[in-house]
N, C-alpha and C positions, 0 to 999 in steps of 0.2 A: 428492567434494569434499574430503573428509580426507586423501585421496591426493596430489592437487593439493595441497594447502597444506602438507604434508608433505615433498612434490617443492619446491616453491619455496623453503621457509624451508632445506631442509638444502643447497640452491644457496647460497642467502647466507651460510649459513655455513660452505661452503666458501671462499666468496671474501673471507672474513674478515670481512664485514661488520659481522655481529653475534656477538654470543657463544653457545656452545654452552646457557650457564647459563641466555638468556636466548628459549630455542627456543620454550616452550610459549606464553609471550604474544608470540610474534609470529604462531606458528601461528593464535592466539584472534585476533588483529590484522586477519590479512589472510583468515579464513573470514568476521569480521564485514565486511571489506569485499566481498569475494564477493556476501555476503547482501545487502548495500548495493543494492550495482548492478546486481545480477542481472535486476531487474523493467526498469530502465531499458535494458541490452541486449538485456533478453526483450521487451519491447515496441518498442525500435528496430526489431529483425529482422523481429518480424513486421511494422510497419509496412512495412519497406522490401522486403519480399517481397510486398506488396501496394499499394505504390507510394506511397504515405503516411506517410513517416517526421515528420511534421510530427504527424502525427496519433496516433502510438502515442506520440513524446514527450511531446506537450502534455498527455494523458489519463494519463501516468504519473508527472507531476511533483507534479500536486495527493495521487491515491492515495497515493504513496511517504512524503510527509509527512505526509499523514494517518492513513494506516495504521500508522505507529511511532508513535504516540497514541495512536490508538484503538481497536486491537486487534480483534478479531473471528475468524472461522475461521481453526485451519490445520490443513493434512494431518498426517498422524505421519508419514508417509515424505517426502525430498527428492526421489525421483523422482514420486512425486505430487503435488507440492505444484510442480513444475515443469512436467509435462503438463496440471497442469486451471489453473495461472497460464496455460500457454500458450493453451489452449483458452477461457480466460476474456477473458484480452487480444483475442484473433482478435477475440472474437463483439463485445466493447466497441468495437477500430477498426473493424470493422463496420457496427456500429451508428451511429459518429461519424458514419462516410462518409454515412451515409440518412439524418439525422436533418434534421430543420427548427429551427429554433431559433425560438423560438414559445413563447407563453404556458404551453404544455404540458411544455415544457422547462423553463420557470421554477416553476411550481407543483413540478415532480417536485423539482429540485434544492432548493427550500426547503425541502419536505417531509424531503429525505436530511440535508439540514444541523441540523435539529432534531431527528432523531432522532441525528446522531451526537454532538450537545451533550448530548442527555438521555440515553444509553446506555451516552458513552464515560467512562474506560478500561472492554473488556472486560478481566478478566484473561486470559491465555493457562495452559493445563495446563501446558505445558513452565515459567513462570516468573510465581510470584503475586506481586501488586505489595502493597506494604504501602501503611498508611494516610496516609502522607507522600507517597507516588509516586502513587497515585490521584489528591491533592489537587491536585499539580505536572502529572501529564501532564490533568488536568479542563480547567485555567490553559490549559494550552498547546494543547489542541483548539479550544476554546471560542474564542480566538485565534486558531490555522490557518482557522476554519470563517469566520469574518469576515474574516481578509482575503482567503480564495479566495473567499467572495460579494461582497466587493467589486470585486476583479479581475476577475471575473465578468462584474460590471454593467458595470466601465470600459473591459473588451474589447467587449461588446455595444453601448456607445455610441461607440467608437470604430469598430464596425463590421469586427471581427476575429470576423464568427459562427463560422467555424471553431473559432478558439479556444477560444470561449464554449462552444459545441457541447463539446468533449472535455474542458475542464474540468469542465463539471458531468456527463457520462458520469463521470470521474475521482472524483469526488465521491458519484456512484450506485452507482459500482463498492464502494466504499471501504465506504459504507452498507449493499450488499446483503452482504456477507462478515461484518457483524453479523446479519445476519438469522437466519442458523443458530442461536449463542449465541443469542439475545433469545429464541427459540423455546425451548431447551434449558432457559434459566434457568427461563421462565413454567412450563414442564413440569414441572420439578421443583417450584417451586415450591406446586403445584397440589396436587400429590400427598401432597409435607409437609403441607399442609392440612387431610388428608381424614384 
C-alpha cells in the first residue's frame, strides 16, 4: 500500500502538480483514500464475482459509515485485515442472497442497532479517541443507527426486500466486529475486579 502511494504521489510530482515540499500529506491523502474505498471495491468484486453487485454495494454502504463511528476489531496486518474483510464480505453477500426478510431479520437488526448505540465509539489500539471525539463520533452513531433503521423500514415498505435484507446484514456485520472488543473489554475488566 506504501508503495503504491509512494508510486503515485512521486508521479504527480513529476508532472509538476504538486510540490516536492508537499509529498508526505498527499502521500497521508490518498492511502486514507485507499482505506476509504477499499471495502467498497472489496465488496463490489466480490459481489460481482458472484453475480450480485447490488448486493455487496448495498451491505457495504451502511457498514462503511458505521464503522468510521463505531469502531470495533482490526487486524495488525493489511494483508489480514484484507483476506478475513475479504472472507467476511463473501460469507455476508452470501448470506444476503439466503436470507428472508422476516421478523427474525427485524428482531436481529434492532438488537445489532442498540448494541452499537450502547457500545460505540470502540477505541482502536492504533488510535485513542479523547473525551471530545467519543462525545462527537457517540452524536454521530446514535444518528447513522437511525437513519439506517429508518431507511430500513422505508425500503421494506417500499418493498425493496433486497435492499432491506443487506442493509441490516451491513448493520450486523458492523456490530459483530464489536463483539471481539466488548468481549476483551468485559475480560479484562473482570479480572481488575478480582
Amino acid at each position: 500500500m506504501e508503495k503504491c502511494t509512494d508510486t503515485v504521489v512521486n508521479w504527480i510530482i513529476r508532472c509538476n502538480a504538486i510540490k516536492e515540499t508537499d509529498k508526505e500529506l498527499y502521500k497521508y491523502a490518498l492511502y486514507s483514500f485507499f482505506l476509504l474505498i477499499s471495502p467498497l471495491i472489496l465488496a463490489g468484486g466480490i459481489g460481482f464475482g458472484l453475480g450480485r453487485v447490488k448486493h455487496g454495494v448495498a451491505l457495504i454502504f451502511p457498514f462503511m459509515v458505521l464503522r468510521k463511528f463505531s469502531g470495533g476489531y482490526h487486524a495488525k496486518k493489511l494483508h489480514t485485515c484484507i483476506m478475513g474483510s475479504g472472507f467476511l464480505l463473501f460469507l455476508c453477500i452470501m448470506l444476503s442472497m439466503h436470507m428472508q426478510c422476516d421478523w427474525k431479520l427485524a428482531i436481529a437488526t434492532v438488537i445489532a442497532s442498540v448494541s452499537l448505540i450502547a457500545f460505540s465509539p470502540i477505541d482502536s489500539e492504533n488510535r485513542r479517541l479523547d473525551t471530545d471525539e467519543k462525545r462527537t463520533y457517540k452524536k454521530i452513531i446514535v444518528f447513522c443507527v437511525i437513519f439506517f433503521g429508518l431507511l430500513d423500514i422505508a425500503l421494506f415498505l417500499l418493498g425493496k426486500y433486497v435492499y432491506t435484507i443487506c442493509f441490516s446484514v451491513g448493520i450486523l456485520l458492523t456490530t459483530g466486529l464489536q463483539v471481539p472488543c466488548i468481549i476483551k473489554k468485559m475480560c479484562k475488566s473482570t479480572k481488575n475486579k478480582r
